[in-house]
N, C-alpha and C positions, 0 to 999 in steps of 0.2 A: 648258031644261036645269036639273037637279036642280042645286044649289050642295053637296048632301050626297048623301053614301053611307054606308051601314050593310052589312056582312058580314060572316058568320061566319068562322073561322078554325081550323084545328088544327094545333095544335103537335109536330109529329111525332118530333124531337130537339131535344140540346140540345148544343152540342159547342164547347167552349171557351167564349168570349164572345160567341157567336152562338146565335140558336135556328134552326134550318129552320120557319117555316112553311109549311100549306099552304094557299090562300086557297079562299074558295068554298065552296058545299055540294057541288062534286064534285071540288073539292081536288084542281085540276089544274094551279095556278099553286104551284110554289115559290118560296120567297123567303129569303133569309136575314135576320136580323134581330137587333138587338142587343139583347143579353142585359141591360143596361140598361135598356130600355124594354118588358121585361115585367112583368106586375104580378108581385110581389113571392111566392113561394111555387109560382108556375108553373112545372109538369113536365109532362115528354112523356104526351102522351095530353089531355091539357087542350085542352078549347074554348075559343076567343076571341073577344070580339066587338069587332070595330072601327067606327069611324063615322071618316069622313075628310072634312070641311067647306072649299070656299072661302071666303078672309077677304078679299073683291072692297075691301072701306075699306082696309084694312091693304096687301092689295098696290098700291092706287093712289097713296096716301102713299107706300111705298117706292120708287115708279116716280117722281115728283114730286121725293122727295129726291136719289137720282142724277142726275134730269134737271138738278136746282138747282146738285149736284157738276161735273158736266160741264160746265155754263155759267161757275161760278165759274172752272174750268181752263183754259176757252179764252178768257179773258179776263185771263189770266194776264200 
């Protein structure tokens, strides 16, 4: 299994502090999305490209770190 994904996007609205995307090239997944985290100057009709990566080091350490929290708790 791929650790990454790459897909296009369109940005259909823009309504308050959210954007509607639509995912995919037959932009059949809607989504809402904050207005925040689009690049900067994006308006409706705009293409987008995403890449969405697992961080397998980073979420093992955060699993590691809880596990160390919860030990330290029942040891309380």
């Amino acid at each position: 299994m791929k650790a990454e994904k790459k897909f296009k996007a369109l940005l259909d609205r823009i309504e308050g502090d959210k954007g509607m995307v639509l995912l995919g090239e037959e932009e059949r997944e809607a989504v809402d999305f904050p207005k925040d985290f689009l690049p900067e100057g994006a308006k409706e009709g705009d293409i987008l490209s995403f890449k969405i990566r697992l961080e397998s080091r980073r979420t093992k350490e955060a699993k590691a770190k809880v596990a160390e929290m919860i030990k330290k708790l029942s040891t309380s």
